[in-house]
BAKE-721316 format. One record per residue (C-alpha): z negated, x, y. Coordinates in steps of 0.25 Angstrom, whole numbers, padded with zeros to 4 digits, always signed. Each point is the difference from the previous one (the first is absolute). Example, Ala and Ser with C-alpha at 12.3 -4.5 7.8 and 13.67 -1.06 7.14 Angstrom:
<pts>
-0031+0049-0018
+0002+0006+0014
</pts>
This chain:
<pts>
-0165+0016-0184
-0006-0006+0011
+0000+0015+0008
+0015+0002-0004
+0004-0012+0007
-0004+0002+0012
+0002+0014+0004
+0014-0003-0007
+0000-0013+0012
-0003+0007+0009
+0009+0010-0001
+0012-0008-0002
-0005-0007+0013
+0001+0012+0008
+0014+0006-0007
+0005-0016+0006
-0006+0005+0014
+0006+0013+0000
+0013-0005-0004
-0001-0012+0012
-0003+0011+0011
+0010+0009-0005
+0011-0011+0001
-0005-0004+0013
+0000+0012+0008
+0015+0004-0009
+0008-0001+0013
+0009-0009-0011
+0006-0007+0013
+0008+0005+0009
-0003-0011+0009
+0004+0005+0014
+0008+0013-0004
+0012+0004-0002
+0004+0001-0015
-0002+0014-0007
+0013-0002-0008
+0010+0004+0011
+0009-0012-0006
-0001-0007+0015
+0007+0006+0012
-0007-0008+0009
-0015+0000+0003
-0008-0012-0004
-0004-0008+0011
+0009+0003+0011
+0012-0005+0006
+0013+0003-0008
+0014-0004-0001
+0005-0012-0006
+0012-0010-0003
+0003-0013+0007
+0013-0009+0004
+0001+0008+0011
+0000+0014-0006
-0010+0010-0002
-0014-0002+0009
-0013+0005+0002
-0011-0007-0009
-0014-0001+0000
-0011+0005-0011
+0005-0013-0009
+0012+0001+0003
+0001-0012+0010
+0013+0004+0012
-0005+0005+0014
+0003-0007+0011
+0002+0004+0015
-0002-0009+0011
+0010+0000+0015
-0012-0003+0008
-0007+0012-0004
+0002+0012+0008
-0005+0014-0005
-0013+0003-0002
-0004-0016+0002
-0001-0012-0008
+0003-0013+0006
-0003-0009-0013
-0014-0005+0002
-0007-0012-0005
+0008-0009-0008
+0012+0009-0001
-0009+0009-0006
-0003-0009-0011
+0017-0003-0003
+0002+0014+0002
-0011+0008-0005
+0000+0015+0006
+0001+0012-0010
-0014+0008+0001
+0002+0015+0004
-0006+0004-0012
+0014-0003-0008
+0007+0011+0009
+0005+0010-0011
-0009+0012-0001
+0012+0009-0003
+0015+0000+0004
+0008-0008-0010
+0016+0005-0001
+0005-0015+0001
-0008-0003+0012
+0003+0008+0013
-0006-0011+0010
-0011+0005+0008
-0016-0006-0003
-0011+0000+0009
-0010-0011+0001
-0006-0009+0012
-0014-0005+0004
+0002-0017-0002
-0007-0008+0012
-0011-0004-0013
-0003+0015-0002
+0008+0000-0012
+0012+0013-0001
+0014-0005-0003
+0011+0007-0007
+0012+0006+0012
+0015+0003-0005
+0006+0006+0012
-0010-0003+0008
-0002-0015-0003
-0009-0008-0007
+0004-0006-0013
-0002-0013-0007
+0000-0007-0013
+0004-0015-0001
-0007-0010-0006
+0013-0008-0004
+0005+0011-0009
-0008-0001-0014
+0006+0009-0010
+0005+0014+0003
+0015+0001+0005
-0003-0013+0008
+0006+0001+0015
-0003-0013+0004
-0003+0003+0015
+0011+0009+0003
+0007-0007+0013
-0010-0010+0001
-0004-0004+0013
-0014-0004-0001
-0014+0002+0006
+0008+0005+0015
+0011+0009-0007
+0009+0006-0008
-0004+0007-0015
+0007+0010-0006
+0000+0008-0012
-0001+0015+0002
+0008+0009-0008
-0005+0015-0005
+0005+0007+0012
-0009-0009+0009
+0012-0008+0005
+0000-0015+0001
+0008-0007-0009
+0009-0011+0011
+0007-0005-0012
-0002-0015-0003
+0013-0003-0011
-0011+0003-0012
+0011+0011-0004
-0003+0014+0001
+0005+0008+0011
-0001+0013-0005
-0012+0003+0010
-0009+0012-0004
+0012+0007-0005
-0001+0007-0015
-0013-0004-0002
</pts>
């Protein structure tokens, strides 16, 4: 019995190593692609549309609102340093990799004075804000804070100048 066992032992152990490796190297996660469904108009990890007090605006990979900064000009940050810590800027790697029929603002990128690229609607650079903690959140639109003004940016790459919470109907039918 002794010779049963064993071959029987080792048999099962390389049947469990077999099945191990084959669910490791499955491809079971669809970490960092887009979904193979087709259920998701918009490809994961990248800038899409989304739903504030202020109408419909631009948001980031989770869903946090996009923000641009009046002391910017195109083509050039000028949130550095602590700024950069309340406004944290959007990498370039969350530009859409393909056009996106509710979005018709522009992307580009920009190389950051840290190396680092940064996402561009229109030109210029785009920012999160550390006080908005849940999606839909707009907590720095109009805000004058670290030297300027913040505005939330709509699909069509438009700034959103509208303070009152209300929508105003920027961004059109989207």
């Amino acid at each position: 019995m002794r010779t049963l066992s064993r071959p029987t032992t080792l048999a099962g152990l390389a049947g469990a190593g077999l099945l191990l490796l084959s669910a490791c190297g499955s491809g079971g996660s669809n970490y960092g692609s887009s979904p193979s469904s087709g259920s998701s108009p918009t490809p994961s990890g990248t800038v899409s549309v989304g739903s504030t007090a202020f109408g419909k605006v631009l948001v980031d990979p989770a869903q946090m609102t996009l923000y641009a900064f009046a002391n910017d000009s195109r083509g050039h940050s000028a949130c550095s340093g602590s700024c950069a810590t309340y406004w944290p800027p959007v990498p370039g790697s969350d530009a859409p990799k393909q056009s996106m029929a509710s979005i018709s603002a522009t992307f580009g990128t920009i190389k950051r004075s840290d190396g680092s690229s940064q996402l561009t609607v229109d030109g210029f650079p785009m920012y999160t804000y550390a006080g908005d903690a849940s999606p839909g959140q707009a907590n720095g639109q109009g805000t004058n804070l670290s030297g300027g003004l913040w505005w939330v940016v709509s699909p069509d790459g438009s700034w959103v100048k509208d303070t009152s919470g209300a929508s105003s109907g920027t961004g059109g039918g989207y």
